[in-house]
SEROMI-585153 format. One line per 4 residues: number of its first residue (from 1); their letters; for each residue x, y, z of C-alpha. Coordinates in pm, whole numbers, plus 50000, padded with zeros to 5 digits. Example, Ala and Ser with C-alpha at 12.3 -4.5 7.8 and 13.67 -1.06 7.14 Angstrom:
! residues 2
1 = as = 51230/49550/50780 | 51367/49894/50714
***
This chain:
! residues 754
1 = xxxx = 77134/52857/04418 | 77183/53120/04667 | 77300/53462/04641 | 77695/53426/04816
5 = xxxx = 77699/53639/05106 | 78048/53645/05303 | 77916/53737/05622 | 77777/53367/05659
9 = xxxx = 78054/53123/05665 | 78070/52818/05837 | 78305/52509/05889 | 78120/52152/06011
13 = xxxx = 78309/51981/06274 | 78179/51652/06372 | 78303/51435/06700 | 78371/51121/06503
17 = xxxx = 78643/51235/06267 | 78704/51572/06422 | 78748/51717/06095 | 78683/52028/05927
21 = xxxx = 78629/52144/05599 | 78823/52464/05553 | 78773/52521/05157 | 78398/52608/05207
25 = xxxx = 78446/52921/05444 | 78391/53094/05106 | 78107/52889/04993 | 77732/52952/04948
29 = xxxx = 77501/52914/05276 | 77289/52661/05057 | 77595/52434/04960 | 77726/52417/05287
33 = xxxx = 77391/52240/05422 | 77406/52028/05167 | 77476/51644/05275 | 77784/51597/05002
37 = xxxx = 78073/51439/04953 | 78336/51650/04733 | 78660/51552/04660 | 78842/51845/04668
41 = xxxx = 78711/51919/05013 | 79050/51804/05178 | 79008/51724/05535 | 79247/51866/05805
45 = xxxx = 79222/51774/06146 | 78986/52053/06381 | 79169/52236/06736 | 79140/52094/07026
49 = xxxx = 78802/52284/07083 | 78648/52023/06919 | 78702/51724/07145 | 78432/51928/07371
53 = xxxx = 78162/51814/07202 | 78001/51535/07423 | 78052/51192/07318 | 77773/51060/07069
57 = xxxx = 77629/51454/06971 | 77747/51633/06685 | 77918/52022/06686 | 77912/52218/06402
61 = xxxx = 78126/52592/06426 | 77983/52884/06242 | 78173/53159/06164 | 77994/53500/06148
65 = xxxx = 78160/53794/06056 | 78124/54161/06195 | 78105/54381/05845 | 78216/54669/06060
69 = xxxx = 78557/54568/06163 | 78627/54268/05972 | 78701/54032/06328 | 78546/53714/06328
73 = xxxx = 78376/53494/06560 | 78296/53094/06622 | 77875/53024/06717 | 77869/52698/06820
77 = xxxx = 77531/52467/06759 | 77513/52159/06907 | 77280/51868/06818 | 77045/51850/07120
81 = xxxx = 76688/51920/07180 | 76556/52225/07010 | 76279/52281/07294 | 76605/52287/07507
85 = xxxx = 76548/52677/07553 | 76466/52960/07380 | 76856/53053/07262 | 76883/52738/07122
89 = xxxx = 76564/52774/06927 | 76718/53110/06779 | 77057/53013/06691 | 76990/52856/06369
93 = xxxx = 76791/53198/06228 | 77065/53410/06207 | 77274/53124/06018 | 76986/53024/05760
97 = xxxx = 76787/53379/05701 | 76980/53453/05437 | 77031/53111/05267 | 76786/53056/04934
101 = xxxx = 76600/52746/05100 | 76277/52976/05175 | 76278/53097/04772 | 76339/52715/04703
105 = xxxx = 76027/52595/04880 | 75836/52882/04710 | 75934/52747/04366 | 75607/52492/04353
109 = xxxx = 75664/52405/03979 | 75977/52229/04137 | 75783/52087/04445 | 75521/51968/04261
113 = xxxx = 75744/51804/03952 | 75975/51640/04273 | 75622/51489/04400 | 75448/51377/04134
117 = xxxx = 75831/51229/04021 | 75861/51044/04389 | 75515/50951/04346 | 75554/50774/04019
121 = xxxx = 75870/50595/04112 | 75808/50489/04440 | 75555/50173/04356 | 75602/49927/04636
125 = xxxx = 75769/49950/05005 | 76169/50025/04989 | 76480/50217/05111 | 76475/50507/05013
129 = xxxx = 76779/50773/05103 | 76796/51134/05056 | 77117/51302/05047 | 77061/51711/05143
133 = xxxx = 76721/51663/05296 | 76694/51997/05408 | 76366/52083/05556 | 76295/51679/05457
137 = xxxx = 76070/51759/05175 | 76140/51487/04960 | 76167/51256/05234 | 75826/51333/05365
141 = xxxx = 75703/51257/04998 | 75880/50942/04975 | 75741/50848/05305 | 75362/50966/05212
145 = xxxx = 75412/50735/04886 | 75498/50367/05076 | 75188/50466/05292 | 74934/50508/05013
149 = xxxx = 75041/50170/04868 | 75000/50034/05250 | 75350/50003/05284 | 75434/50245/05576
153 = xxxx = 75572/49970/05816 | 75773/49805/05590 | 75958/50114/05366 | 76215/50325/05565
157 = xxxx = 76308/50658/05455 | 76676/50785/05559 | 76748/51194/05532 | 77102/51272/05528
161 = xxxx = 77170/51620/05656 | 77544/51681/05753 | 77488/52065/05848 | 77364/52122/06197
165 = xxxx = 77130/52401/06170 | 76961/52252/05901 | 76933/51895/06021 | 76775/52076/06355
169 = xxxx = 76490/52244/06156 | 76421/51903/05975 | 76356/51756/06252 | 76120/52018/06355
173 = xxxx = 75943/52010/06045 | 75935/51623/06051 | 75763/51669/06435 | 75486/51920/06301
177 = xxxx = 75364/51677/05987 | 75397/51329/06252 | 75672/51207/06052 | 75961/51191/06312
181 = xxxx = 75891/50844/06345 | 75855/50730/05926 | 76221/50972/05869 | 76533/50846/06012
185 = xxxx = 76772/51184/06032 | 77147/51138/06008 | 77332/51470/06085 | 77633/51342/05854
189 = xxxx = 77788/51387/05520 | 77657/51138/05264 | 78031/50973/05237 | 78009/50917/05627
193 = xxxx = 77735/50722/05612 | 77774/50345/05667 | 77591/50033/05491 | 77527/49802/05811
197 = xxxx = 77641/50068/06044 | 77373/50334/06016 | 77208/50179/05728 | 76989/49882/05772
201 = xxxx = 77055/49783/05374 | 77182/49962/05080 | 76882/50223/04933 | 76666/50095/04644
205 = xxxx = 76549/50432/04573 | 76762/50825/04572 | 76613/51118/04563 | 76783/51416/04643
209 = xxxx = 76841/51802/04517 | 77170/51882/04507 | 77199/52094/04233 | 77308/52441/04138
213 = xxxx = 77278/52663/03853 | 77590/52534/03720 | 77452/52225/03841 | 77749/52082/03935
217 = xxxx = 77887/52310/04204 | 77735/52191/04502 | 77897/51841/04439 | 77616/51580/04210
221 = xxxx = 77904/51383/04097 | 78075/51286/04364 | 77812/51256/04565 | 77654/51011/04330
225 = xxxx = 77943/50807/04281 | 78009/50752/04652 | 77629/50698/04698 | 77615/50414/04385
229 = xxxx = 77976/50312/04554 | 77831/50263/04897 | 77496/50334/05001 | 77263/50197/04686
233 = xxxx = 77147/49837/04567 | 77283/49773/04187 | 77063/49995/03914 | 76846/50171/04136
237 = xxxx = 76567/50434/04090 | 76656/50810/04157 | 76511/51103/04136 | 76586/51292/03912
241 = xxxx = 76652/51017/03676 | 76848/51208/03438 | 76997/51615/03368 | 77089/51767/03055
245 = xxxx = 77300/52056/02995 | 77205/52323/02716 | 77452/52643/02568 | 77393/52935/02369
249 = xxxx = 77674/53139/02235 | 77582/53528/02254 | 77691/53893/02212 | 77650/54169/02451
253 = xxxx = 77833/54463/02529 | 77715/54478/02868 | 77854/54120/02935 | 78175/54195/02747
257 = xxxx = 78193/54477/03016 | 78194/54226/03289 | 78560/54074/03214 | 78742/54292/02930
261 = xxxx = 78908/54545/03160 | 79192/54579/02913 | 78985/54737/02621 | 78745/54938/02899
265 = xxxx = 79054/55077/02977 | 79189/55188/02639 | 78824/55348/02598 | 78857/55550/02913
269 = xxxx = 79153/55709/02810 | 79287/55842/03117 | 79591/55717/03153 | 79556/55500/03448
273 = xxxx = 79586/55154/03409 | 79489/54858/03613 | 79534/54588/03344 | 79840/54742/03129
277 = xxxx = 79963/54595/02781 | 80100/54283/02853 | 79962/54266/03191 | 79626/54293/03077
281 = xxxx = 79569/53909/03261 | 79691/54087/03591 | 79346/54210/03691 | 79078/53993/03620
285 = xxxx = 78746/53789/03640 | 78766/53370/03798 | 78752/53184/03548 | 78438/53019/03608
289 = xxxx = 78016/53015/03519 | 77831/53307/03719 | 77479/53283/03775 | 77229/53534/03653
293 = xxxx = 76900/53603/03575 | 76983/53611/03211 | 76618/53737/03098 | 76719/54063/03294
297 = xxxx = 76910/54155/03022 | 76764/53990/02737 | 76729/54336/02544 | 77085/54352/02593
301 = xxxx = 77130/54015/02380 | 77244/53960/02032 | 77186/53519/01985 | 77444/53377/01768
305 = xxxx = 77340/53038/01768 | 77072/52796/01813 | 77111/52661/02134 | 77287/52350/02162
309 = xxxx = 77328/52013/02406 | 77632/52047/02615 | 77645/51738/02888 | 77399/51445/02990
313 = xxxx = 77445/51318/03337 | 77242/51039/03433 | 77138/50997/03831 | 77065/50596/03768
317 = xxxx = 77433/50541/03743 | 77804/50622/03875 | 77896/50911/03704 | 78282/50991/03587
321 = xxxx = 78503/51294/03762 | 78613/51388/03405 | 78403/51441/03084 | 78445/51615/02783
325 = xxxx = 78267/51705/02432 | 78358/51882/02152 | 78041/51988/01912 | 78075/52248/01583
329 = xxxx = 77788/52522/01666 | 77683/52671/01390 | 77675/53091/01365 | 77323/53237/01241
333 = xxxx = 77465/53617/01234 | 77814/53802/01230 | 77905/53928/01539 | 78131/53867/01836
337 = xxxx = 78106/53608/02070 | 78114/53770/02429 | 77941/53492/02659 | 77823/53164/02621
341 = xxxx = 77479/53164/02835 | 77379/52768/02967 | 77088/52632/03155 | 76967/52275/03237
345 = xxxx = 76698/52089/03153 | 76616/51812/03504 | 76398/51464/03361 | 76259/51380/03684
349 = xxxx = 76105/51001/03576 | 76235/50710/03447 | 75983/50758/03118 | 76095/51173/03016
353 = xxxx = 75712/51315/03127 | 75794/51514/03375 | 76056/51808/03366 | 76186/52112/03552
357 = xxxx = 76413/52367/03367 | 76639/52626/03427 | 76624/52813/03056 | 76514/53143/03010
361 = xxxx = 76247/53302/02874 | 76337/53331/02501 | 76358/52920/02460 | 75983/52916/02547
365 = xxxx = 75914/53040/02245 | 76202/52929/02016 | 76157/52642/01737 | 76448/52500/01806
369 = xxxx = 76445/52044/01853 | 76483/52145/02201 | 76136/52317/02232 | 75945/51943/02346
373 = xxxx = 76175/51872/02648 | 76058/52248/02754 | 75751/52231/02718 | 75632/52081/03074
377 = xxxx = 75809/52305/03276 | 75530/52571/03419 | 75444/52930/03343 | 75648/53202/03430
381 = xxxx = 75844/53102/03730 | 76078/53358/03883 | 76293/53232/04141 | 76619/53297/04278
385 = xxxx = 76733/52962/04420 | 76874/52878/04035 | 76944/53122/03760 | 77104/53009/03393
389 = xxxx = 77467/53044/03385 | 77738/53287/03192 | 78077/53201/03096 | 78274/53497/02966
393 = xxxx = 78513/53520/02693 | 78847/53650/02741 | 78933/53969/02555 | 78743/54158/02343
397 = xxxx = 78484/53866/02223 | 78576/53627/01899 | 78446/53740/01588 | 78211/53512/01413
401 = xxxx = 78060/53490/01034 | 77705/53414/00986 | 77675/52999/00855 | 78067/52943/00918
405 = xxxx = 78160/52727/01236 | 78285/52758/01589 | 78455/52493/01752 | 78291/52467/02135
409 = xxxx = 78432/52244/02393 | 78339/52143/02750 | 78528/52002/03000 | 78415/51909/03317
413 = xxxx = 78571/51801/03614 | 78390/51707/03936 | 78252/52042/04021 | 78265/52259/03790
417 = xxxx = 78252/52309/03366 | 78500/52466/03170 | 78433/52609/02817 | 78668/52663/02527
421 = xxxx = 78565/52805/02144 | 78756/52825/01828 | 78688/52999/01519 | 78878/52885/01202
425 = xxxx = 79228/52885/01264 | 79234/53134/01573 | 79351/53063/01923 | 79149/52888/02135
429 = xxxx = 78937/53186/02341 | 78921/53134/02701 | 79273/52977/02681 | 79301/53107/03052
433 = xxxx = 79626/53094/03221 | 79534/53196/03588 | 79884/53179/03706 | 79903/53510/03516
437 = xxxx = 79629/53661/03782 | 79731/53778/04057 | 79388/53917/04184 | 79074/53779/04058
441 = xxxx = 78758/54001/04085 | 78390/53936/04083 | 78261/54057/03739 | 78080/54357/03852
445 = xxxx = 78377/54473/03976 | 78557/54480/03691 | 78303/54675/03526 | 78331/54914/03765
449 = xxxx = 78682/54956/03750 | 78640/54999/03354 | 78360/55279/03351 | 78474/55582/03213
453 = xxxx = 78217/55801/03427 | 78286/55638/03776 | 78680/55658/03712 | 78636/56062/03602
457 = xxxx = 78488/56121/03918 | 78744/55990/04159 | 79031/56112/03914 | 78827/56467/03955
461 = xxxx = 78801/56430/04336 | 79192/56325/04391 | 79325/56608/04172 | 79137/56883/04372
465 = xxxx = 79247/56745/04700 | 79644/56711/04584 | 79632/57074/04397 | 79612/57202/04748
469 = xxxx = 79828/56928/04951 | 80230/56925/04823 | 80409/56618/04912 | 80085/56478/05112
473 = xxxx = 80079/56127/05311 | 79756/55939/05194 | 79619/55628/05324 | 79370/55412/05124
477 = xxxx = 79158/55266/05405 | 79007/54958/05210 | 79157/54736/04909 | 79130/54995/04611
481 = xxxx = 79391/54924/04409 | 79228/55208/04184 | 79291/55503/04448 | 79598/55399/04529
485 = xxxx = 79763/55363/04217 | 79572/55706/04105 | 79763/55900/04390 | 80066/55803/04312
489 = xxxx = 80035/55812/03979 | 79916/56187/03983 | 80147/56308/04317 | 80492/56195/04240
493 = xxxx = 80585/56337/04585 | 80306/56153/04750 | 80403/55862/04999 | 80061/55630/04978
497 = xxxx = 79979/55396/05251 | 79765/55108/05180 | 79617/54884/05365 | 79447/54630/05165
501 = xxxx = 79307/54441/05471 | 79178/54162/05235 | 79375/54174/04935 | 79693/54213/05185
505 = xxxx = 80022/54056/05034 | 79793/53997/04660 | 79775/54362/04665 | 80122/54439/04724
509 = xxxx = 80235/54187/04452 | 80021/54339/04173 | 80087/54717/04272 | 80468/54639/04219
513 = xxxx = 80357/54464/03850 | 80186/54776/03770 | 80424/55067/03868 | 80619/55090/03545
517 = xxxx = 80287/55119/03303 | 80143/55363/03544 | 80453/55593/03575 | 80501/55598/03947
521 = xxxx = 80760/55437/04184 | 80677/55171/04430 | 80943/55360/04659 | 80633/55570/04742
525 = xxxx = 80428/55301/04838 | 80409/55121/05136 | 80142/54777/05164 | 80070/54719/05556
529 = xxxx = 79829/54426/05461 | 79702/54492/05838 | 79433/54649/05985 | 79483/55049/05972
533 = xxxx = 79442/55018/06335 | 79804/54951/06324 | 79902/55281/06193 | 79795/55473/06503
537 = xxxx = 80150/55278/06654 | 80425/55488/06764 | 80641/55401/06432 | 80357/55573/06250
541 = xxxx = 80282/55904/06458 | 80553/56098/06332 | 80369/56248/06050 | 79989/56309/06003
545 = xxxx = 79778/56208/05738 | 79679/56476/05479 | 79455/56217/05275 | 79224/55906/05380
549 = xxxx = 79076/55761/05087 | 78840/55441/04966 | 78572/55358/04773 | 78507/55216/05004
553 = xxxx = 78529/54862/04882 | 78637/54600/05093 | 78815/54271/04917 | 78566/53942/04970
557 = xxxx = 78214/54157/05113 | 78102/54197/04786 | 77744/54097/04764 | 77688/54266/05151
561 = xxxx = 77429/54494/05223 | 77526/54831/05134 | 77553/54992/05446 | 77799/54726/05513
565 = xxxx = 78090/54945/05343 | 78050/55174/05637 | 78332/54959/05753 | 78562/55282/05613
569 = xxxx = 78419/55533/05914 | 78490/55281/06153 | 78818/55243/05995 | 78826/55639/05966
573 = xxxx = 78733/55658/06323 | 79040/55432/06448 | 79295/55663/06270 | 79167/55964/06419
577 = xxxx = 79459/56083/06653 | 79665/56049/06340 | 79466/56260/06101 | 79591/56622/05997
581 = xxxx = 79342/56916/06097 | 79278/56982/05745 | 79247/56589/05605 | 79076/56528/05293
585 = xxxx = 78853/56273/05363 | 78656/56094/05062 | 78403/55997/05019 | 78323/56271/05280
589 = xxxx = 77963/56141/05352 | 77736/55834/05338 | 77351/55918/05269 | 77146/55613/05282
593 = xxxx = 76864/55631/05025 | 76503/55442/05008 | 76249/55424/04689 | 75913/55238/04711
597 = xxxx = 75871/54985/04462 | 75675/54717/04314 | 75802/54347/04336 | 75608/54042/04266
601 = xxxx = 75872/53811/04177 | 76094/53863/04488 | 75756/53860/04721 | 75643/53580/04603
605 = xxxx = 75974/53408/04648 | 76058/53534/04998 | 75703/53509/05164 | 75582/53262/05455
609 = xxxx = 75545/52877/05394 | 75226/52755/05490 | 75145/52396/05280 | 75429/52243/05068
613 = xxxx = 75290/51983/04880 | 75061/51870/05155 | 75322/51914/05423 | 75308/52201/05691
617 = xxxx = 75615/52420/05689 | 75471/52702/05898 | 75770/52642/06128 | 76039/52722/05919
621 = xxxx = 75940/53111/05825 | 76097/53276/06122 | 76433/53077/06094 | 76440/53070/05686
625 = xxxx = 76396/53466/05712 | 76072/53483/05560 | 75938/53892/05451 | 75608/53848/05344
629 = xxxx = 75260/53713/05449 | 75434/53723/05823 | 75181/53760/06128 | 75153/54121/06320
633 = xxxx = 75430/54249/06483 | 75706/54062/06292 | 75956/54203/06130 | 76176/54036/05810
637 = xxxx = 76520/54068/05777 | 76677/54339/05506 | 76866/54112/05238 | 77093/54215/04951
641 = xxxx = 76981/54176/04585 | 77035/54307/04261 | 76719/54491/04183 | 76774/54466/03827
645 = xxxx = 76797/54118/03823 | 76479/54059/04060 | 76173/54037/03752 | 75918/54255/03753
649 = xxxx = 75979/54541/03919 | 75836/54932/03925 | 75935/55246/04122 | 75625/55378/04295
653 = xxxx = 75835/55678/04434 | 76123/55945/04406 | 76428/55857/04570 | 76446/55992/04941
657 = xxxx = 76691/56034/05169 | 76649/55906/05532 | 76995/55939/05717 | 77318/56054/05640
661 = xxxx = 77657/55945/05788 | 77926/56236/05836 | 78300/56071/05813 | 78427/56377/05970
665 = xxxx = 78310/56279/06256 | 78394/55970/06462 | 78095/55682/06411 | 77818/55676/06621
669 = xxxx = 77467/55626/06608 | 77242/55763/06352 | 76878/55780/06358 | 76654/55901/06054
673 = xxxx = 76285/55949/05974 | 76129/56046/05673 | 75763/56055/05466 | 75756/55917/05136
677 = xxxx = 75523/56036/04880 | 75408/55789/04613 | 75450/55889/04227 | 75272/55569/04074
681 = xxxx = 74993/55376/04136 | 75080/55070/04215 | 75111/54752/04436 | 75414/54824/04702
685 = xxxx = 75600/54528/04782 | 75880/54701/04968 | 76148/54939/05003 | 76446/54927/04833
689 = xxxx = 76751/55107/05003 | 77144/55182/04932 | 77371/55454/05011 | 77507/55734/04799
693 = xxxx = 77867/55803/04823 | 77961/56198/04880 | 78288/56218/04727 | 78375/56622/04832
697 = xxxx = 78260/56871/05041 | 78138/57071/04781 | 77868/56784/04744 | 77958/56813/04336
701 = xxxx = 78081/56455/04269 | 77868/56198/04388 | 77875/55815/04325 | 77518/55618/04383
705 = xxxx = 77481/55226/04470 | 77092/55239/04353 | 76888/55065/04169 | 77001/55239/03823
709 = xxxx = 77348/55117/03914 | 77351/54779/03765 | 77707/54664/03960 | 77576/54717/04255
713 = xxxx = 77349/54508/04544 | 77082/54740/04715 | 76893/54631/05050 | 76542/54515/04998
717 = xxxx = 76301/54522/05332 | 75998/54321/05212 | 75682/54400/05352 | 75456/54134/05528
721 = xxxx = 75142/54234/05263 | 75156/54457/05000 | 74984/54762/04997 | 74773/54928/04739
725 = xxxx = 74928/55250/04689 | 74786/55602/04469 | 74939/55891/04384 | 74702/56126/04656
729 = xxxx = 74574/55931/05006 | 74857/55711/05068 | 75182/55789/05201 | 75491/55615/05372
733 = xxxx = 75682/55669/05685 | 76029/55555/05692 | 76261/55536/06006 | 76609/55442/06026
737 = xxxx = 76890/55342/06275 | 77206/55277/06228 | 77429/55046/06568 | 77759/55151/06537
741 = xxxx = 77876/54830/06722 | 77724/54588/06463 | 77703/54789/06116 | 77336/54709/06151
745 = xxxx = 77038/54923/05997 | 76739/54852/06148 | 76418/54989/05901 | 76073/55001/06003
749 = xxxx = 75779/55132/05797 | 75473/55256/05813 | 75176/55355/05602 | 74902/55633/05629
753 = xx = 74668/55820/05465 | 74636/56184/05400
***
């Protein structure tokens, strides 16, 4: 599953039903070129724009993002011919580079269990429909099958591809291997397909991918149950044939971290409080399973229980919306339970030989009954595309006794599984009421919020900048609920503008919650839930502003590239006729920051396609955003990651920095250059990049988003080979610049010897 990135967001319009599908503007790149059918997609009819699209061609409306000033804009990609022109050929690569299909076609323990799967079950000429074809992998492979049992005329492979950009590479890809004649592309949802219509006959055989970590969330269920509705013969073959679901309850402090802002709180003990007693459901985590490498923080892991079987779902038949299973797990140590971790286990045949699974690393070498379904999948396989999953506990974790009982259940509904535990007569944990929320965080968030040291800085940077400032005017440029209800609870003279572009009228609701526990009156706050742009009006000029403060955080970017925040000196830059001559501006500085490092795992993952299974998928590198093996001269993009979370990894180098932005200035263009000096031997993969946050001017409080912070995303620029690096002859050269009009960093690198 990909890593969400909210500067990618698109909406698929098609001229037939002239619909859109507003719920996924928030979803994953991945699940949005997925050929599904979900239910709680609700259909609305599209503007007017749409009836442009020429009759008989499909239209599908991206929406891009500028991280800078938060405006939006439509790229249209029309079905057509992609050597049309050489702006048509580049549309789709800024729309799919940062997508998880490249580290998907890298994974070749899944390629090769999908073909030797296809291979087994195909065994005479048929139907066979794929639903999410995406480059057409599987559909070459089910193609390639009929024609080694000399069936090639008579079998007919349909791909189902409903998102535009994708379906426009597949049929490149299907071009380069001769197969544009053996795989019938339909740019359509699965559910708009029609038996008789654009189906010769119902399929005899599925085979299709559409599966996330969760498994569930990019819509298997009802996509299956349309499909055995609608589109397949009675009892046909799929693959997979079959997916179980597996759960593990656990203890770790750094996941309890990740939800309990109520007890972080308490620990910090400085009197501000974002989730106060009674309130402490105010401020909090979705209620949901987040995907993460969970071998990352294995260490970090106390196991208190065996694992245990959650859900089957079986891909032969029509699945139900609802399920739900209640199993008593068994405690093997006192503790508390903060997370229950879950991965799946994919049977691929008919007969349970071949598997693919999602668990991590410690079940490879557990004893556990589940230990012989395991043992096919291959080696150690890093990859990004799918990760296990974590549900969190509410509160401070449920205490368990080593041999008693916990009561799990699972729910699931068609997208999505719920969890709920119970130990002897206690309240059901994870009892979640989410009406009580009125802003729901990503988890790394809330850890931030909770951290004693990152909340002592900022208190420490707000009370020097009111000791000197009576009755000051202070406007939080970006949606920190955490500045703004520090300055007023600390000035009680302050008036405190904020703006909360993206939490807006959420924001407003929650600070007026809050104001009692935290001591301050919401008479001296004012929500604009507008662009600060606004302030610069004539209703605002009368007074200037003695303090502009953020994070800078900015409500629904999380996950962007780090240099993405400098959204706050634009901001900073539009209020600056209505800034006072001696404004306190924090943080007061950006320094963007690079390290040298070691990565196989993400290499490996993000590097060029060549031959997939015995199908050429050269073509796709330059759209899919390959980084490494990429021929001279070619650059890949810079994408987001957690470093921690990324496998093996090694710092070859000190931390250096290359550029630095100055918010007391206006924003403009920045250009740095720098040598880097290499402190381990080693095999560099990259550079690894993120900005510091100056928080004075006496440079004494400074917040880093690197690779030691663990709640943050860093920038990785992979190289196109990695270089052998020592301690003496080789050295770096880094050069930076940043486009004020874009928010764009452009990094290029070098290497020498001394």
């Amino acid at each position: 599953m990909p890593i969400p990135l909210p500067c990618l967001k698109a909406a698929i319009y098609t001229n037939t039903l002239c619909s859109v599908l507003p719920s996924l503007l928030f979803s994953s790149p991945r699940r949005l070129a997925r050929g599904i059918s979900v239910r709680e997609m609700r259909l609305r009819r599209a503007s007017s724009s749409a009836s442009a699209s020429p009759p008989g061609r499909t239209r599908s409306f991206q929406l891009q993002v500028n991280p800078l000033t938060g405006d939006s804009e439509w790229i249209v990609v029309e079905e057509g011919d992609e050597e049309g022109g050489e702006e048509q050929k580049k549309t789709p690569k800024s729309l799919l580079a940062t997508t998880s299909y490249l580290d998907m076609l890298n994974d070749s323990p899944r390629n090769r269990a999908f073909r030797e799967a296809i291979e087994k079950t195909i065994t005479r000429p048929c139907h066979v429909l794929d639903i999410g074809a995406g480059t057409g992998l599987l559909s070459m492979m089910a193609a390639r099958a009929m024609a080694k049992l000399g069936g090639a005329e008579e079998g007919r492979v349909s791909a189902c591809e409903s998102y535009l950009p994708m379906g426009k590479l597949l049929q490149r890809v299907l071009r380069a291997n001769g197969m544009e004649k053996k795989v019938k592309v339909f740019h359509k949802r699965s559910d708009e397909l029609r038996v008789g219509v654009d189906l010769e006959s119902p399929a005899d055989v599925l085979v299709s991918e559409i599966l996330d970590s969760e498994l569930l969330g990019e819509g298997l269920i009802p996509t299956l149950q349309q499909a055995h509705e609608m589109l397949l013969v009675k009892n046909p073959q799929t693959v997979p044939y079959r997916a179980t679901t597996y759960g593990q309850l656990v203890e770790s402090t750094f996941l309890w971290k990740l939800h309990d802002l109520y007890n972080s709180e308490l620990n910090a003990s400085d009197g501000i409080h974002l989730a106060p007693a009674g309130l402490e459901r105010i401020i909090h985590v979705k209620q949901q399973q987040y995907a993460m490498h969970c071998d990352a923080i294995s260490k970090e892991l106390r196991l208190l229980s065996e694992p245990f079987k959650i859900f089957e779902f079986d891909f032969w038949k029509r699945p139900d919306s609802h399920g739900e299973t209640e199993i008593w797990v068994k405690a093997i140590d006192d503790g508390k339970v903060h997370a229950v971790i879950s991965w799946w286990v994919l049977q691929l045949d008919y007969e349970g030989s071949i598997f693919y699974s999602t668990a991590p690393r410690w079940m490879r070498s557990s004893d556990t009954e589940i230990v012989p379904t395991l043992a096919p999948v291959g080696g150690e396989n890093w990859c990004d595309h799918w990760k296990q999953c974590v549900w969190l506990t509410h509160g401070a974790g449920m205490p368990v006794l080593k041999d008693k009982h916990v009561l799990f259940k699972a729910v699931h509904n068609d997208t999505s599984v719920s969890y709920y535990l119970k130990f002897d007569d206690r309240s059901a944990y994870n009892d979640f009421n989410s009406a009580d929320c009125l802003i729901a965080l990503l988890p790394e968030r809330i850890a931030l919020y909770g951290d004693k040291d990152w909340r002592s800085a900022l208190i420490r940077a707000i009370k020097n900048a009111l000791h000197v400032r009576s009755s000051p005017l202070c406007v939080v440029a970006d949606d920190s609920v955490f500045l703004t209800i520090l300055t007023a609870s600390l000035s009680k003279t302050s008036n405190v503008i904020s703006t909360f572009p993206g939490l807006q009228e959420k924001g407003a609701r929650y600070l007026q919650a809050v104001a009692d526990a935290n001591g301050f009156s919401i008479d001296h706050i004012e929500v604009i839930g507008r662009r600060t742009a606004c302030l610069t009006s004539d209703g605002f000029r009368q007074r200037k502003v003695d303090l502009l403060v953020g994070e800078p955080y900015y409500y629904g970017n999380e996950g962007m590239l780090p240099w993405q925040n400098l959204r706050f000196w634009k901001e900073r830059t539009l209020l600056d006729s209505i800034l006072a001559e001696d404004v306190f501006i924090m943080p007061c500085k950006g320094i963007l920051k690079v390290c040298a490092m070691s990565l196989p795992n993400l290499w490996r993952s993000r590097r060029c396609l060549q031959d997939v299974e015995g199908f050429d998928h050269s073509d796709v590198n330059d759209t899919l955003g390959a980084c490494g093996d990429l021929p001279p001269m070619q650059e890949g993009p810079c994408l987001p990651y957690y470093i921690r979370q990324c496998g093996e990894v090694k710092k070859l180098s000190e931390a250096i920095a290359i550029m630095e932005f100055n918010f007391s200035e206006p924003i403009h263009a920045c250009f740095g250059k720098t040598k880097i000096k290499f402190s381990d031997p080693g095999l560099c993969h990259g550079f690894v990049l993120w900005i510091d946050w100056v928080i004075d001017e006496k440079h004494s409080i400074v917040l880093t988003t690197g690779p030691d912070s663990r709640y943050w995303k860093q920038g990785v620029k992979l190289l196109s080979k990695p270089v052998a690096v020592d301690v003496v002859e080789r050295f770096a050269e880094i050069e930076a610049f940043f486009e004020p009009s874009t928010g764009e960093v452009t990094i290029k690198s070098s290497f020498s010897s001394s």
